[in-house]
C-alpha positions as CSV (number, residue, x, y, z in Angstrom):
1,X,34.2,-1.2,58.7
2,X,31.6,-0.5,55.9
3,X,32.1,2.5,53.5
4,X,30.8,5.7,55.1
5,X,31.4,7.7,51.8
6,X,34.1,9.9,53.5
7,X,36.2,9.7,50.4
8,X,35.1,9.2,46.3
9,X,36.8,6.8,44.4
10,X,39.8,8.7,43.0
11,X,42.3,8.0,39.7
12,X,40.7,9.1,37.0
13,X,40.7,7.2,33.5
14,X,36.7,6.1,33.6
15,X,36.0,7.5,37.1
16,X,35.0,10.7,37.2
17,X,36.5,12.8,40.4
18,X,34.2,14.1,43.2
19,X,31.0,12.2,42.7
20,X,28.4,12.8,45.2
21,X,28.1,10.4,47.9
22,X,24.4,10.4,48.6
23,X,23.1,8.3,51.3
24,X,19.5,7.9,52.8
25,X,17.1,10.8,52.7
26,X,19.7,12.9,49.7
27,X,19.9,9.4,47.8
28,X,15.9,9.0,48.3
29,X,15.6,12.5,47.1
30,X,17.5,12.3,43.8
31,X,15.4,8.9,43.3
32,X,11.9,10.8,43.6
33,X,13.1,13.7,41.6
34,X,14.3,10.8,39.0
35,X,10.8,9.0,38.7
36,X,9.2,12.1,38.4
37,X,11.2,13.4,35.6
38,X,11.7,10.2,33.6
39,X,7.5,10.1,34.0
40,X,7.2,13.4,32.5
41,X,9.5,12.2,29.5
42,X,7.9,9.0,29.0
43,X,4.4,10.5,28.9
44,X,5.1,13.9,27.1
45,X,2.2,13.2,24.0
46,X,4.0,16.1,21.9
47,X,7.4,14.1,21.8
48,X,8.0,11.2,19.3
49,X,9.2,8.2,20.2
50,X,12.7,8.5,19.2
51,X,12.9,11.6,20.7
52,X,11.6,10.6,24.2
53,X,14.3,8.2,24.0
54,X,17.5,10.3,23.2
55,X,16.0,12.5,26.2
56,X,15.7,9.2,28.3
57,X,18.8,8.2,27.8
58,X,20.6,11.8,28.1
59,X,18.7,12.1,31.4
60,X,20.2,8.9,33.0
61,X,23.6,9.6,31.7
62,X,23.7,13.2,33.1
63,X,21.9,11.6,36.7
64,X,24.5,9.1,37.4
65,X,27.2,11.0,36.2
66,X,27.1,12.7,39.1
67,X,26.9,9.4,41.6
68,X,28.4,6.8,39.0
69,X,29.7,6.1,35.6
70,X,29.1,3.3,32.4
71,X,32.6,1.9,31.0
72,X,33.5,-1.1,29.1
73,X,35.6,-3.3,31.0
74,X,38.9,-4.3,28.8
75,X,38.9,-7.8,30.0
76,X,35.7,-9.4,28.6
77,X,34.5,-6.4,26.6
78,X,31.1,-6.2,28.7
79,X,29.7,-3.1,30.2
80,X,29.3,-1.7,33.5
81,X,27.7,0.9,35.8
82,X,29.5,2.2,38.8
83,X,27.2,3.6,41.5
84,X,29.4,5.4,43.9
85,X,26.6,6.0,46.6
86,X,26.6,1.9,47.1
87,X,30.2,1.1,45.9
88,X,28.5,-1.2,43.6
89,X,29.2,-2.4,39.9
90,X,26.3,-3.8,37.7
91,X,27.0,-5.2,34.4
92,X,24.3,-3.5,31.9
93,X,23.5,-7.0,30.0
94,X,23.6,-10.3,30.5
95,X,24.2,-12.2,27.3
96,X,21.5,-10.0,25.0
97,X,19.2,-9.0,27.7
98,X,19.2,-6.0,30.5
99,X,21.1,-7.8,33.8
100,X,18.2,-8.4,36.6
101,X,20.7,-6.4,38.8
102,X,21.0,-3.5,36.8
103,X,17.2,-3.3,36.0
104,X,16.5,-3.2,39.5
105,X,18.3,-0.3,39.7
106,X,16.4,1.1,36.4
107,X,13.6,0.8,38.5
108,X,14.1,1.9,41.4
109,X,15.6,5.1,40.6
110,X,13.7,5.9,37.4
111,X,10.7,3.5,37.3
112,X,11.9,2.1,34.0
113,X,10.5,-1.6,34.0
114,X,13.5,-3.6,32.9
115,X,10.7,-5.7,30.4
116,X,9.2,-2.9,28.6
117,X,10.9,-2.7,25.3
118,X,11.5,1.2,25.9
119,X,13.5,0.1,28.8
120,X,15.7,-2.1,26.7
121,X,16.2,0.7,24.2
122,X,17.5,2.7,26.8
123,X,19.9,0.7,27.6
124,X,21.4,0.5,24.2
125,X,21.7,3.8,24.2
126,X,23.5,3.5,27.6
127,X,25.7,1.1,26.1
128,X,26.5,2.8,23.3
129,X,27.9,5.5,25.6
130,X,30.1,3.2,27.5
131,X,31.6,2.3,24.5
132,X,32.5,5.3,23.5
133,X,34.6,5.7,26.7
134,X,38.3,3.8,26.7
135,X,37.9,0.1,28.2
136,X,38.3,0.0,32.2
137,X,40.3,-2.6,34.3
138,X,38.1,-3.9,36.5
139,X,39.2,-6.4,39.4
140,X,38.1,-9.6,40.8
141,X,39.6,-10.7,44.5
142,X,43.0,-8.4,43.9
143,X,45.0,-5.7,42.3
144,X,48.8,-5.6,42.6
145,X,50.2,-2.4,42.0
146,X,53.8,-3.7,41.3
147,X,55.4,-0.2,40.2
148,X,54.1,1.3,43.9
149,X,54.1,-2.0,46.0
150,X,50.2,-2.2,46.7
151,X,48.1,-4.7,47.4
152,X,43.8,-4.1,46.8
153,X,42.1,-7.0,48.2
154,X,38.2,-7.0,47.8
155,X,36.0,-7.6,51.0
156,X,32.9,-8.0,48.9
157,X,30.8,-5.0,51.0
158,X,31.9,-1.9,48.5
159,X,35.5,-1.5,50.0
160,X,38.9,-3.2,50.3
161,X,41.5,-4.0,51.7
162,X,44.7,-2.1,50.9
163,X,48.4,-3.3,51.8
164,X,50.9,-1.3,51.0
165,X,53.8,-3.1,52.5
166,X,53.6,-1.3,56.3
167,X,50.0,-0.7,56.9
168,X,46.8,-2.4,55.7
169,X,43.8,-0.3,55.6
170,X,40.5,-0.3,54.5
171,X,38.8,2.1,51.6
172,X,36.2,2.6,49.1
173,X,35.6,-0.1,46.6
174,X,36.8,2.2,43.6
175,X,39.7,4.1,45.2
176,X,42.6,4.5,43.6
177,X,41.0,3.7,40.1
178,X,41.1,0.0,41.7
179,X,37.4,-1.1,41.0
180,X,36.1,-4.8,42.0
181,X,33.2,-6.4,40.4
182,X,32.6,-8.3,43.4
183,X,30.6,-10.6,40.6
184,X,32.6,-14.2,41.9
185,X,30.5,-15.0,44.6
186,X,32.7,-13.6,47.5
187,X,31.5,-13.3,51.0
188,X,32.5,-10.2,53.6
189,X,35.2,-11.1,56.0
190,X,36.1,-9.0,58.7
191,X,39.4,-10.2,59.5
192,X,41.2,-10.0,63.2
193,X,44.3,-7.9,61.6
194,X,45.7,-8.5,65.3
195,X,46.6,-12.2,64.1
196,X,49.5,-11.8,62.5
197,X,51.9,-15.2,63.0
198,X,52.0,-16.8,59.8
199,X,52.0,-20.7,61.6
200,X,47.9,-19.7,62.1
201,X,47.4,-20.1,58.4
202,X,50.3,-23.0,58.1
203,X,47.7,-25.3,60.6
204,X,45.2,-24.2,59.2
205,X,45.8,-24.7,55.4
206,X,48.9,-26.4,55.0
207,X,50.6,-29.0,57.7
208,X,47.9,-31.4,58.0
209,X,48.3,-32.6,54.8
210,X,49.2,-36.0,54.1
211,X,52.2,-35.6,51.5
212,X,54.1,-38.4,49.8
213,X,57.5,-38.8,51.8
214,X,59.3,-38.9,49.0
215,X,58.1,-38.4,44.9
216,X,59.5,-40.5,42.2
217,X,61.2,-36.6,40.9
218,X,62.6,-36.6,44.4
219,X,60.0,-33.8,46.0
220,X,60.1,-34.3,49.5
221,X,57.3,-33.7,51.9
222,X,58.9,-30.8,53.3
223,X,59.5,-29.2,50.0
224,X,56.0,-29.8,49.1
225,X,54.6,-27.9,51.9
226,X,56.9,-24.7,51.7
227,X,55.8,-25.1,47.8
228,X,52.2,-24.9,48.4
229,X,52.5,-22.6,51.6
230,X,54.0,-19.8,49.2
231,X,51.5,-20.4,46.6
232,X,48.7,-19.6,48.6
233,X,49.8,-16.3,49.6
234,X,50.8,-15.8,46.0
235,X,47.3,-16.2,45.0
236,X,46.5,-12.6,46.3
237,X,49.0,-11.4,43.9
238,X,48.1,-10.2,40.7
239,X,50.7,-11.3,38.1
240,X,50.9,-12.1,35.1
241,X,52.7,-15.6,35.5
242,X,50.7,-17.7,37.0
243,X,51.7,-21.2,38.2
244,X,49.2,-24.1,38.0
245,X,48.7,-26.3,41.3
246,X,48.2,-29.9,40.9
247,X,47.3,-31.9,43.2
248,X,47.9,-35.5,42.7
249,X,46.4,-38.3,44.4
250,X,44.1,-41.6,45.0
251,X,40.6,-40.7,46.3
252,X,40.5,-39.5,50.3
253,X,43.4,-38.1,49.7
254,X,42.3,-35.1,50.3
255,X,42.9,-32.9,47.1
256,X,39.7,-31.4,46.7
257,X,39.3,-30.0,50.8
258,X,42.5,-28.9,50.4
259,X,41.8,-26.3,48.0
260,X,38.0,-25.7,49.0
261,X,39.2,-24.3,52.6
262,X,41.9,-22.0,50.9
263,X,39.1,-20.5,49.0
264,X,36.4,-20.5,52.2
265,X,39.3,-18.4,54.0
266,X,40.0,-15.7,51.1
267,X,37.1,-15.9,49.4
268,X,34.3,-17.0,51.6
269,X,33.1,-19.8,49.7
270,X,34.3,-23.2,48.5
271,X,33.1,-23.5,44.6
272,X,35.0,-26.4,42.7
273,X,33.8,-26.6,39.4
274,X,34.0,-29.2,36.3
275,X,35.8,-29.3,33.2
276,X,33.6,-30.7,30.5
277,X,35.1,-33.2,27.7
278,X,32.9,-31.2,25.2
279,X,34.0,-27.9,26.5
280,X,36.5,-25.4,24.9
281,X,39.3,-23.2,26.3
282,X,37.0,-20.1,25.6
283,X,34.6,-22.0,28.0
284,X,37.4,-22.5,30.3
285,X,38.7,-18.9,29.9
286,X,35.3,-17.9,30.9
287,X,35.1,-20.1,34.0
288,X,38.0,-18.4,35.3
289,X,36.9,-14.9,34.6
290,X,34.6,-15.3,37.3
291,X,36.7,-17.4,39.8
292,X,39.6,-15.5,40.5
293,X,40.8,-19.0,42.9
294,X,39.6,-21.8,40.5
295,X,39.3,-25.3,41.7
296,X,39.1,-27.5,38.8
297,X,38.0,-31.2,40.5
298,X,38.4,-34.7,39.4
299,X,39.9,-33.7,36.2
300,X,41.0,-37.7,35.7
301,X,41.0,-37.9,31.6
302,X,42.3,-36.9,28.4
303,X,40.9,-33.8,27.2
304,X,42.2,-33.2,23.6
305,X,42.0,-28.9,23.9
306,X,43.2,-28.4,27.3
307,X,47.0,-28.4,27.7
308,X,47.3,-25.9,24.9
309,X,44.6,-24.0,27.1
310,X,46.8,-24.4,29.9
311,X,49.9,-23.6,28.6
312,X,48.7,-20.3,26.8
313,X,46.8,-19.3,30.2
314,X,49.7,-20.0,32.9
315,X,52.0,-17.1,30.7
316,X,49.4,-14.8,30.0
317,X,47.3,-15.8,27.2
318,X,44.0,-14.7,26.3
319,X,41.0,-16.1,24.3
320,X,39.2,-14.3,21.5
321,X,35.7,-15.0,20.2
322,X,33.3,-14.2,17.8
323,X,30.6,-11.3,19.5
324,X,27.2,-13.1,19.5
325,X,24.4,-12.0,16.5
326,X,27.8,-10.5,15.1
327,X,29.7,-12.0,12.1
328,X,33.5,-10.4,12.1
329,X,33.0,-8.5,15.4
330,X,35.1,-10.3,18.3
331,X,35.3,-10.4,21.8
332,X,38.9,-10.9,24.0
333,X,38.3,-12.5,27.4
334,X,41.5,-11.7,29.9
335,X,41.2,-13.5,32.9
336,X,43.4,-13.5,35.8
337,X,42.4,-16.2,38.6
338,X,45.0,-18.8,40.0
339,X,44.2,-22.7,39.6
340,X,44.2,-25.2,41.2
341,X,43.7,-29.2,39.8
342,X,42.9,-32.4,41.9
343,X,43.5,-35.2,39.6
344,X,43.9,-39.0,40.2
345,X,45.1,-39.5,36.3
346,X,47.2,-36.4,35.6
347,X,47.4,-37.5,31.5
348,X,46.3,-33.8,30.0
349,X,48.9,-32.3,32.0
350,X,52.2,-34.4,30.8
351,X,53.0,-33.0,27.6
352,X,56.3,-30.9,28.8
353,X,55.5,-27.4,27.8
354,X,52.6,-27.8,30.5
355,X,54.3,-29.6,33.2
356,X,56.5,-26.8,33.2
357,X,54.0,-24.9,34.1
358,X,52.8,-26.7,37.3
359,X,53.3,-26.7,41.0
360,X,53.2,-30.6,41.7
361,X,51.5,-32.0,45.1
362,X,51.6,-35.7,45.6
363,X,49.0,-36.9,48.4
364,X,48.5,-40.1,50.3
365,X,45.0,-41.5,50.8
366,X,44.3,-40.3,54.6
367,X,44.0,-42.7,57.2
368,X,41.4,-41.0,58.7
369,X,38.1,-39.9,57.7
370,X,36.1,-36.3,59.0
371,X,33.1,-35.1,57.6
372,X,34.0,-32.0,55.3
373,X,31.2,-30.6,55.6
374,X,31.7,-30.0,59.2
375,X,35.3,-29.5,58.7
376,X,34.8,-26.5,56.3
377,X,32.5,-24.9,58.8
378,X,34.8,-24.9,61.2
379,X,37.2,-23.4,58.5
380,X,34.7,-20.8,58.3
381,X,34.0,-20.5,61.9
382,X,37.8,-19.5,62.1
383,X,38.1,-17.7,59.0
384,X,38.3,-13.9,60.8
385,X,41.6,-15.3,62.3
386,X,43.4,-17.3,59.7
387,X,42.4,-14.4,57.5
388,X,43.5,-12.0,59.0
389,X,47.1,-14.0,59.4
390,X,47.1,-14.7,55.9
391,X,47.0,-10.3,55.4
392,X,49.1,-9.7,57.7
393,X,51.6,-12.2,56.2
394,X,50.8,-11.2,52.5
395,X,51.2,-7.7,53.9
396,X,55.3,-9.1,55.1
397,X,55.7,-10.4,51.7
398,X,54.7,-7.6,49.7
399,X,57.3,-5.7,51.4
400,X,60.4,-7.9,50.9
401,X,59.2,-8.2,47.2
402,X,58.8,-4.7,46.2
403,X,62.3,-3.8,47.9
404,X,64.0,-6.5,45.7
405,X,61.9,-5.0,42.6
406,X,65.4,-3.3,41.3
407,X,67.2,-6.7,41.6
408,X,67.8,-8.4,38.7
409,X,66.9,-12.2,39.0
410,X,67.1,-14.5,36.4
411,X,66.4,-18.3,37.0
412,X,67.0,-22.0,35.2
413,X,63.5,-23.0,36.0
414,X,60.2,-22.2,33.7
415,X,58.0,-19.9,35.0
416,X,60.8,-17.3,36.9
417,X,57.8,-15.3,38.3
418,X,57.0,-18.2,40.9
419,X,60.4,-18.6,41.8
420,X,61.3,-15.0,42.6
421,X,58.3,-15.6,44.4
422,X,59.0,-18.3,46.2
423,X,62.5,-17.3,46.8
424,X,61.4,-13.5,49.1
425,X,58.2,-15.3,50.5
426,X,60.1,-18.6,51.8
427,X,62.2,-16.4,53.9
428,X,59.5,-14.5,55.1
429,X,57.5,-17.6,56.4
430,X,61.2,-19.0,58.2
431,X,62.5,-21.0,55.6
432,X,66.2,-20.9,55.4
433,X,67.9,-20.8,51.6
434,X,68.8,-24.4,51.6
435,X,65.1,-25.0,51.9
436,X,63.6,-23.3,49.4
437,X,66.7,-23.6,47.1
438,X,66.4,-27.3,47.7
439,X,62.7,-27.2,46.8
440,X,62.9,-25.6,43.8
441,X,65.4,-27.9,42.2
442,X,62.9,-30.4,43.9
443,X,60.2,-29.3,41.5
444,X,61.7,-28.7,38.7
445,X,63.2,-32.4,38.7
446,X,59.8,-33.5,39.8
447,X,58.2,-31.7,36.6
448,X,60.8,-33.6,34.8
449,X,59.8,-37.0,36.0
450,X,55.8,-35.9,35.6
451,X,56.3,-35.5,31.8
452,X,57.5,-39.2,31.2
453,X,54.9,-40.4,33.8
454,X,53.4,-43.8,32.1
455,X,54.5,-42.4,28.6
456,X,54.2,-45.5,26.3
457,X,57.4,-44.2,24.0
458,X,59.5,-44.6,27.3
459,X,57.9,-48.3,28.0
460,X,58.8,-49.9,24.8
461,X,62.3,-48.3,24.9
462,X,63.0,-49.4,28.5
463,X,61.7,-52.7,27.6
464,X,63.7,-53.1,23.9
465,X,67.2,-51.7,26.0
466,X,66.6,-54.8,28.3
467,X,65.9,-57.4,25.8
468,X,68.5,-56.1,23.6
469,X,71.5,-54.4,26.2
470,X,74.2,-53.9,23.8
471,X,72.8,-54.6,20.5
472,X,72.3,-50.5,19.5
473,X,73.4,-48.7,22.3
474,X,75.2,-46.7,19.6
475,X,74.0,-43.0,18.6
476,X,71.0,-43.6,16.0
477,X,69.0,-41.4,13.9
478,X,65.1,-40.4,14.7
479,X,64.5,-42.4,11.8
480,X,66.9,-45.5,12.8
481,X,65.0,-45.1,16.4
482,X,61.4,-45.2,14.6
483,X,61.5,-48.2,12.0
484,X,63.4,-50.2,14.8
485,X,61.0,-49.8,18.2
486,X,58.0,-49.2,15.3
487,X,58.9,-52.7,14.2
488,X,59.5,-54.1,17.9
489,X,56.3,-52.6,19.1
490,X,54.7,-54.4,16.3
491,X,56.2,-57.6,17.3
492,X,55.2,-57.6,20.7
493,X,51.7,-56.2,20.4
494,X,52.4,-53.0,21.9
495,X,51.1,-49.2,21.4
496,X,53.0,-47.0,18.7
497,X,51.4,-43.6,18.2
498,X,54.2,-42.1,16.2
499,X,53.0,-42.2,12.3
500,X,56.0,-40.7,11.4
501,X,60.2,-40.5,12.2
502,X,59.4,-36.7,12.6
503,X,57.3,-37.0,14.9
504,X,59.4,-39.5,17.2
505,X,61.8,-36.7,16.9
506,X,59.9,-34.1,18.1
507,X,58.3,-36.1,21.3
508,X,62.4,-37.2,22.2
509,X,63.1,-33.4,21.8
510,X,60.6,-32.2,23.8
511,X,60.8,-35.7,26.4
512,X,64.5,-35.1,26.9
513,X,65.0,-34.0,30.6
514,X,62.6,-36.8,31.8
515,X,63.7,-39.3,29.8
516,X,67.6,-38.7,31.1
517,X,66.4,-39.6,34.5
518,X,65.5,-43.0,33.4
519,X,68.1,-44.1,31.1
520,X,71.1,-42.9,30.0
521,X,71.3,-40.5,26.8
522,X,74.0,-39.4,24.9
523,X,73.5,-36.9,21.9
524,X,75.8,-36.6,19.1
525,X,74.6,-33.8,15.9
526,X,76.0,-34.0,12.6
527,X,74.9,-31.3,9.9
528,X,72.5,-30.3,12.9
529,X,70.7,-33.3,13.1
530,X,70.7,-35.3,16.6
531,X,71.3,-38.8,16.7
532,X,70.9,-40.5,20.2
533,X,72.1,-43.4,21.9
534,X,70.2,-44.9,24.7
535,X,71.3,-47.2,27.7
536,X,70.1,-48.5,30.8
């Protein structure tokens, strides 16, 4: 149902408590009253400039804070007006000049042209206010209260959805101190909350899929779909570990659709989006700030910045910049979507550290073809019910996760967040423990055998062990290792990238679990340096 201002957004930090929640003729009136006062200020011959515009400014702070309030928000240092009345959030500026959507609102409750230069000075002075104010977090798509085991998820009119583990209702966009931008391009959903078997959203999104039998890691197709099945739902879950899904495959395969009808049915709208050689992970960080489910298509070469993008992100990370027209001042963007990759040449993604960090789909080129467009329409024809499945599922799985919140769980796989994930929401969807224990191990072997995927180091070893069985199958130094397949490689007119022993040392290092699954290692250390001995 739409807001009908029964209850102000409540929580306090930048929301003020009991705002009035003006509607039609009382909104219309405080509007009229507006124009007419900001006329008299603007056109008051006696007043100097400067001081027309302190009152200007003091008048619109002291009008909205009544129906709204300006904040910084602490992700991406912008700032923002909350108008209660609407539920809505307007960002003051966009880049250096006054947002069309918040100069609409200039005008129409003040008569302040968003052009005029006056206008623009206003809103300095508006911004200077917000900044005064401690930074806000503002949401896009979700909010995950773990410490109280709630779930906000935005419906894009000026309320959302809130799951608390029993119930899901629907409030105020701003309750709770939960504010969504609503700035990602989301579309309204009213979901059928009477669909509640998870299999709805499992045809839907997940079983027609056409998954490699059998990966080179040993990820079965079973495994694959539990995996992916549990990240989708985790996707509404706001946490701070993030895993990266990759979807790995030749063309009509699939990848891309795959992703594009998970967002249609959460978000409303299927947006994949490029990554640009030339671009920069403060780009990228951007990017995701405003797509809180990311599809990042066709990402099929080496791009020299993004695994160290990737790997900072998936934990955490954060980019800083420099503030534009500023020389020291910087700005810290935070974003917090889920990604998703469709790849045919996964090579910026095999460096260890980022593989680790990845949820790995292998898909076979379909046999037959449908036209997506159509398909995705019918996705969206159908999105009330598998929506509403997907909540009342999420709803499930919030519950068994907060009541193991006290549990202490550690795990031998990167990224423990996913798999305590994976481990309460398996069970919740009818997977036994075999299963997703099983699948997990799957993955993790699977990441193993992703990091020496077509690794050239791994090549030339393979193919010096078979020319030369026995001849130093005894432990060997980095450095024996590098002037002896340095000098083979040579010999045979194949790629060496490794300028230095060091660096072969490093790459073995960090190469180790994949490499073990193709030949045989043995370490021996002496004075804490490794030697190795390889054999096939």
């Amino acid at each position: 149902r739409p807001c009908d201002g029964s209850s102000a957004p409540q929580g306090g930090g930048v929301f003020n408590r009991g705002y009035l929640m003006l509607k039609g003729e009382e909104l219309q009136q405080l509007q009229t009253a507006a124009r007419e006062d900001m006329h008299k200020i603007i056109n008051d011959r006696r007043t100097l400039v400067d001081e027309k515009l302190r009152q200007a400014v003091g008048y619109v702070l002291s009008t909205e804070r009544k129906v709204g309030s300006f904040f910084t928000y602490a992700d991406d240092d912008n700032c923002y007006h909350f108008d209660a009345p609407t539920q809505t959030l307007r960002k003051l500026l966009s880049t250096t000049r006054i947002h069309p959507n918040f100069g609409a609102l200039l005008y129409q409750r003040y008569g302040l042209p968003y052009t005029k230069a006056f206008t623009r000075d206003v809103v300095a002075g508006l911004e200077a206010a917000a900044r005064s104010k401690p930074g806000a977090k503002i949401k896009r798509f979700s909010s995950f209260d773990q410490d109280n085991g709630v779930l906000y998820l935005s419906r894009y009119n000026g309320t959302c959805y809130k799951l608390d583990g029993k119930t899901i209702s629907i409030v105020p966009n701003g309750s709770d101190g939960v504010l969504f931008a609503d700035d990602d391009g989301g579309v309204p959903c009213d979901a059928d909350l009477a669909v509640t078997d998870p299999v709805v959203v499992r045809n839907a999104l997940v079983a027609d899929l056409e998954y490699t039998t059998k990966t080179a890691g040993g990820l079965t197709k079973e495994s694959q779909q539990l995996l992916f099945e549990c990240w989708l739902y985790m996707v509404g879950f706001d946490v701070r570990t993030k895993p990266i899904l990759i979807l790995v495959g030749d063309k009509g395969s699939g990848k891309t659709f795959s992703i594009e009808r998970l967002q249609q049915v959460v978000i409303g709208r299927a947006r994949p989006v490029a990554i640009a050689r030339k671009s920069t992970d403060t780009d990228l960080f951007v990017t995701l700030l405003h797509h809180p489910l990311a599809l990042f298509d066709n990402v099929d070469s080496y791009i020299d910045w993004l695994p160290d993008a990737i790997a900072s992100y998936a934990t955490g990370g954060e980019s800083s910049k420099r503030t534009l027209f500023t020389n020291s001042d910087q700005s810290t963007i935070k974003p917090k979507a889920y990604m998703a990759v469709t790849t045919r040449n996964p090579v910026s993604f095999y460096r260890d550290d980022v593989a680790d960090r990845l949820v790995i789909l292998r898909l076979k080129r379909r046999s037959e073809f449908g036209d997506d467009d159509r398909l995705l329409s019918g996705v969206e024809a159908d999105r009330h019910r598998v929506f509403g499945a997907w909540l009342q599922t999420a709803n499930r799985i919030l519950s068994a996760y907060h009541a193991e919140r006290e549990t202490t769980f550690t795990s031998k796989y990167r990224l423990a967040g996913f798999t305590r994930f994976v481990a309460v929401a398996g069970k919740v969807l009818g997977y036994t423990e075999n299963q997703i224990t099983d699948a997990l191990k799957q993955l993790q072997e699977e990441r193993n055998e992703f990091t020496v995927e077509n690794e050239p180091f791994l090549e030339i070893l393979l193919q010096y062990l078979k020319e030369f069985p026995t001849r130093d199958n005894r432990a060997l130094t980095p450095n024996a290792w590098f002037e002896i397949l340095n000098g083979y490689a040579a010999i045979h007119g194949l790629t060496w990238s490794f300028k230095t022993p060091a660096t072969l040392a490093m790459h073995i290092h960090n190469k180790l679990d994949g490499l073990k699954r193709r030949v045989t290692v043995e370490i021996y250390e002496e004075n804490g340096k490794p030697s190795y001995a390889f054999s096939i």
